[in-house]
C-alpha atoms as one frame of an Amber mdcrd trajectory, in Angstrom:
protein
  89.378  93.303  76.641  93.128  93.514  75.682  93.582  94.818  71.697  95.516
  92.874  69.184  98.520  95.613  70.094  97.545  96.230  74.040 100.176  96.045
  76.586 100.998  93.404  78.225  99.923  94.050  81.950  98.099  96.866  83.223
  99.197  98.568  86.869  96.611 100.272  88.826  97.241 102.963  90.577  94.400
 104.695  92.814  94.928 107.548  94.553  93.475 110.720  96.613  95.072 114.104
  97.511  98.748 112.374  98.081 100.510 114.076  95.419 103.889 113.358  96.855
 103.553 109.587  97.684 102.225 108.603  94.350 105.283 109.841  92.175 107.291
 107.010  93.458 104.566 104.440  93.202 104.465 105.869  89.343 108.058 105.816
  88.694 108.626 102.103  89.905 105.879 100.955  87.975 107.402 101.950  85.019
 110.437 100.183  86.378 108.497  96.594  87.423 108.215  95.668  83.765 108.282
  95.844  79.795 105.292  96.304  77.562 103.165  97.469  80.568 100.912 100.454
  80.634 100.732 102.345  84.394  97.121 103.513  85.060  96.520 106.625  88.055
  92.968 106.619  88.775  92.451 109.892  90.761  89.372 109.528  92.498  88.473
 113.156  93.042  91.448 114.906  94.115  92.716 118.120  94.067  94.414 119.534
  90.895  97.640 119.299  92.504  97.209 115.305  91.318  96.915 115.711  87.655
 100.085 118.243  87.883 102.193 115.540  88.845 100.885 112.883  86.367 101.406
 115.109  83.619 104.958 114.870  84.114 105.214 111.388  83.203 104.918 110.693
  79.500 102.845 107.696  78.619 100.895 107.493  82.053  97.145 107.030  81.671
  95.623 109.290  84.146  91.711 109.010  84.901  89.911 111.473  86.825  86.598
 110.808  88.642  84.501 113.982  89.243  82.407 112.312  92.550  84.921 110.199
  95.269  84.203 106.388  94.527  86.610 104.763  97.293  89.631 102.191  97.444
  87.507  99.487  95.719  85.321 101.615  93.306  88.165 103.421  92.016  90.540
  99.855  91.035  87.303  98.672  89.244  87.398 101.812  87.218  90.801 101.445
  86.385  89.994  97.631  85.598  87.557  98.797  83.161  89.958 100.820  81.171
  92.869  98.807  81.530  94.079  97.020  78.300  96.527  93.935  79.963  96.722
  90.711  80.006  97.660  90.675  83.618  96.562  93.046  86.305  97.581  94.566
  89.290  97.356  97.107  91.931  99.603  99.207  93.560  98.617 101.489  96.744
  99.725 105.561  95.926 101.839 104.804  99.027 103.836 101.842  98.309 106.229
 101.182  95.462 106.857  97.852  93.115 110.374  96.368  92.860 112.381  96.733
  89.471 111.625  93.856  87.392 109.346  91.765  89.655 106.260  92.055  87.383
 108.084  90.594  84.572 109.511  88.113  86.852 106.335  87.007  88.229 104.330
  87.029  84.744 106.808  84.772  83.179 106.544  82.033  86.086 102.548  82.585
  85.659 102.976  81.651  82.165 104.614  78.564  83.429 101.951  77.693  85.432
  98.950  77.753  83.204  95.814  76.212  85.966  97.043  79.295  88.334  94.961
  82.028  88.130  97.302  84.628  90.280 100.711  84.721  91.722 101.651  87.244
  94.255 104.733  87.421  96.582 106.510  88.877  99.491 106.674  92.501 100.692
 108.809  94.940 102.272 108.005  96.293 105.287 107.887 100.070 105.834 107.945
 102.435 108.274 106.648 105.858 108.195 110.305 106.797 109.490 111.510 105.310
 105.896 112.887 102.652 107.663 112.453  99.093 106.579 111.871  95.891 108.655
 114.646  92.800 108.351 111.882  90.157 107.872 109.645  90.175 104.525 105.889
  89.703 104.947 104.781  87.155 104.963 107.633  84.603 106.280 106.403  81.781
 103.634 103.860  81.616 100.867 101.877  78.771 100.308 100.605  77.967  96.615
  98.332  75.532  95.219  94.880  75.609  97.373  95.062  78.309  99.205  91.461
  79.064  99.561  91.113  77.659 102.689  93.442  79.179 104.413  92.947  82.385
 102.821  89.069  82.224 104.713  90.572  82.949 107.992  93.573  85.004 107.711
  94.541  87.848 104.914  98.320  86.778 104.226  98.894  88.548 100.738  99.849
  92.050 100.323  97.780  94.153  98.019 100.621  95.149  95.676 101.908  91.881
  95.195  99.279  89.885  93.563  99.303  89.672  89.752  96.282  87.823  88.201
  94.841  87.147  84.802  92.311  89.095  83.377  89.857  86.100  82.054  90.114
  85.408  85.802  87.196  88.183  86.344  85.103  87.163  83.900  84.191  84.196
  86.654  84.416  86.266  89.606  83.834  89.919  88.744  85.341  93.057  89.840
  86.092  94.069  93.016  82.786  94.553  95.764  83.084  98.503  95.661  80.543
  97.973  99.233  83.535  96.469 100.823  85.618  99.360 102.319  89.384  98.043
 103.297  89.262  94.140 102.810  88.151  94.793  99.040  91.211  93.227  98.072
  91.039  90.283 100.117  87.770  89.616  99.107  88.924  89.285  95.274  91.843
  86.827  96.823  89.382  84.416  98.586  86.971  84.316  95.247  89.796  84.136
  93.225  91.168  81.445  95.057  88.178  79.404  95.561  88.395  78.238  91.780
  91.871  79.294  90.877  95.262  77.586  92.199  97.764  80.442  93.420 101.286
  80.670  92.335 103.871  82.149  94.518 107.395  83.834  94.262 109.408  83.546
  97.292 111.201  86.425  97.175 110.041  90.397  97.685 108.470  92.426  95.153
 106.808  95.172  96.521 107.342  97.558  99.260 104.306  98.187 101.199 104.154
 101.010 103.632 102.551  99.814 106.949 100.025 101.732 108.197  99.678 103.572
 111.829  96.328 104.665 114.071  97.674 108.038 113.100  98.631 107.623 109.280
  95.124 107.948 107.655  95.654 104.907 105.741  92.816 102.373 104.684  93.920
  99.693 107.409  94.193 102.705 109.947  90.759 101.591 111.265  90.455  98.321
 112.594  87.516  98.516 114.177  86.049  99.166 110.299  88.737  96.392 109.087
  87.399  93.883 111.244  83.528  94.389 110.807  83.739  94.718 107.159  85.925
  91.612 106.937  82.938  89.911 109.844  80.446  90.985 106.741  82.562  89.237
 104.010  83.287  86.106 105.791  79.217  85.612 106.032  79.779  86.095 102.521
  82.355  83.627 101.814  80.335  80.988 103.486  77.796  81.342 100.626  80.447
  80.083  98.077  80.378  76.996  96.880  83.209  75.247  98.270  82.592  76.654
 101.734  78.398  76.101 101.098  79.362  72.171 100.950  81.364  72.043 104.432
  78.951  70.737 107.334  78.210  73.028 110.310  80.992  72.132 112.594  83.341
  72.677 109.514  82.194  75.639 109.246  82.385  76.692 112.629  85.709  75.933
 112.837  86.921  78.520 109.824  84.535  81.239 111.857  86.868  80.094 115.096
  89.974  80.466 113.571  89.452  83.692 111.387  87.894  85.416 115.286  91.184
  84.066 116.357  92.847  86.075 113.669  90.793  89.335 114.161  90.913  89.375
 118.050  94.539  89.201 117.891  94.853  92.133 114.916  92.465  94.007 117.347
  94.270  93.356 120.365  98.062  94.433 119.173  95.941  97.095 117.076  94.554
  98.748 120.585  97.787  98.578 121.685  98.981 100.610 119.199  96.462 103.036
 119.476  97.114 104.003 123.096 100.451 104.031 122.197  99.623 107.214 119.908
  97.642 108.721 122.325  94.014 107.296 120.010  92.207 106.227 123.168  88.433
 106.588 121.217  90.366 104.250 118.769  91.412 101.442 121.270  87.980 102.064
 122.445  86.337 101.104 119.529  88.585  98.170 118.718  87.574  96.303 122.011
  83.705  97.308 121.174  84.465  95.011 118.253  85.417  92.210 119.894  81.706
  91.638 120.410  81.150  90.397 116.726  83.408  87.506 116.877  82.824  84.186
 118.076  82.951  84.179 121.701  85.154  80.574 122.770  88.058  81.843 120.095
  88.543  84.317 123.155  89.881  81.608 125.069  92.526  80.005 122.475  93.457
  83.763 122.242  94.434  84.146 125.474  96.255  80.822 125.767  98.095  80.399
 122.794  98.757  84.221 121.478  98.570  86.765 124.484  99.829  84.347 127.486
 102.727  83.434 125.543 103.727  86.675 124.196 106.983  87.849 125.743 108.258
  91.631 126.635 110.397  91.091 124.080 107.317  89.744 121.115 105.191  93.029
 122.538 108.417  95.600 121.591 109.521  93.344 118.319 105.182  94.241 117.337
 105.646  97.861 118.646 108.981  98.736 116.833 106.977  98.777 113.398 106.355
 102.035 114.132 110.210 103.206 114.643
């Protein structure tokens, strides 16, 4: 719980043996806002880590002796976080100046919204940024159905309130990759989102070759197959009749065989042939007709030009 003299909003950082990416996530923390405290959680790195934290004054660094993972690693850094309002930020990615304070104080105008996140920049691994934000538009109110079949929110953008977990508890540590999006569908199933329309975090976008959490979408996609099960169990989504509910497993296979389609492209595309592999060995956990409004609506209408506009994410 937040003290009578706590900061404001806590930032998260996790991170493990990327001493050089998380200096700028640290230094635009400190930038994103006033009376915020910046937590690195370094789950079991190498000493070079806590070398570079101890050069910023008033950082909270937390070191785990035994590597707890993406998920396990945020809920530590919930636990010792002193905010009113949370949020993450990836070692890797970087928050805008201001846009915490920004996005708190429309929050406070909205007092039945539980979270508000917003739009990110696209980066490359070049350094290079992409001309559209992601995602194009963001829906607020009710989002939780939509959220059911298709993760739109980036991480690093979501600020939420921390009575929120008191009804929906800390993040499934189990959950490796969609840990995040997991918290957004259980936040959003009894908590209106708000949205800013606008950027306020830059989110590096990761490759079959980068290493990164979403590297693996074979893992991505079964994990998130093993959530969705989950979801169902929720109360909202517990009411719907079969066929409803058949239709939100149609649409979020739709979802995943595309991801795991332009994914395997990718992959060749780097010369990860096992990784393509594995992708299409997926496919065989998702429902089977979404294979057909795949290939008529997505693939069989994607021109050279959509297939090199997909590909260029990676120049």
């Amino acid at each position: 719980m937040r003290s009578m003299n706590g900061p404001r909003a806590s930032v998260i950082i996790t991170t493990y043996n990327r001493p050089a990416a998380v200096v700028r996530a640290i230094e635009s923390a400190f930038l994103a806002g006033r009376d915020l405290e910046v937590i690195v959680v370094d789950d079991a790195s190498n000493e070079t880590t806590a070398e570079v934290c101890r050069r910023f004054p008033g950082l909270r660094y937390v070191r785990v002796d035994r590597n707890q993972g993406v998920a396990g690693a945020r809920n530590i850094g919930l636990a010792v976080s002193r905010g009113d309002y949370l949020t993450f930020l990836d070692d890797d990615d970087a928050r805008l100046p201001g846009s915490l304070d920004r996005q708190i104080e429309m929050l406070d105008r909205q007092p039945d919204a539980g979270f508000i996140y917003g739009q990110a920049i696209v980066e490359r691994h070049d350094g290079s940024f992409r001309k559209m934000p992601r995602p194009l538009e963001c829906p607020e109110g009710d989002i939780f159905w939509r959220l059911l079949t298709h993760n739109f929110i980036p991480c690093g953008s979501v600020v939420f309130r921390r009575k929120c977990l008191s009804a929906v508890g800390l993040l499934d540590h189990r959950v490796a990759g969609p840990d995040d999006w997991d918290l957004w569908v259980r936040l959003s199933e009894i908590y209106a989102a708000a949205a800013v329309q606008e950027p306020v975090v830059i989110w590096r976008r990761s490759t079959p070759a980068s290493g990164q959490g979403t590297s693996e979408a074979n893992r991505m996609v079964t994990f998130g197959v093993q959530q969705f099960r989950q979801w169902m169990s929720l109360p909202r989504a517990a009411e719907l009749t079969r066929r409803a509910q058949r239709k939100l497993w149609r649409g979020f296979s739709e979802r995943m065989i595309e991801h795991l389609g332009w994914q395997s492209i990718r992959a060749v595309r780097y010369g990860r042939i096992a990784q393509a592999g594995k992708n299409f060995l997926t496919l065989r956990r998702l429902y089977p007709p979404a294979f057909a409004s795949v290939a008529k609506n997505r693939f069989a209408r994607s021109t050279w030009q959509q297939v090199k506009n997909e590909l260029s994410f990676d120049r």
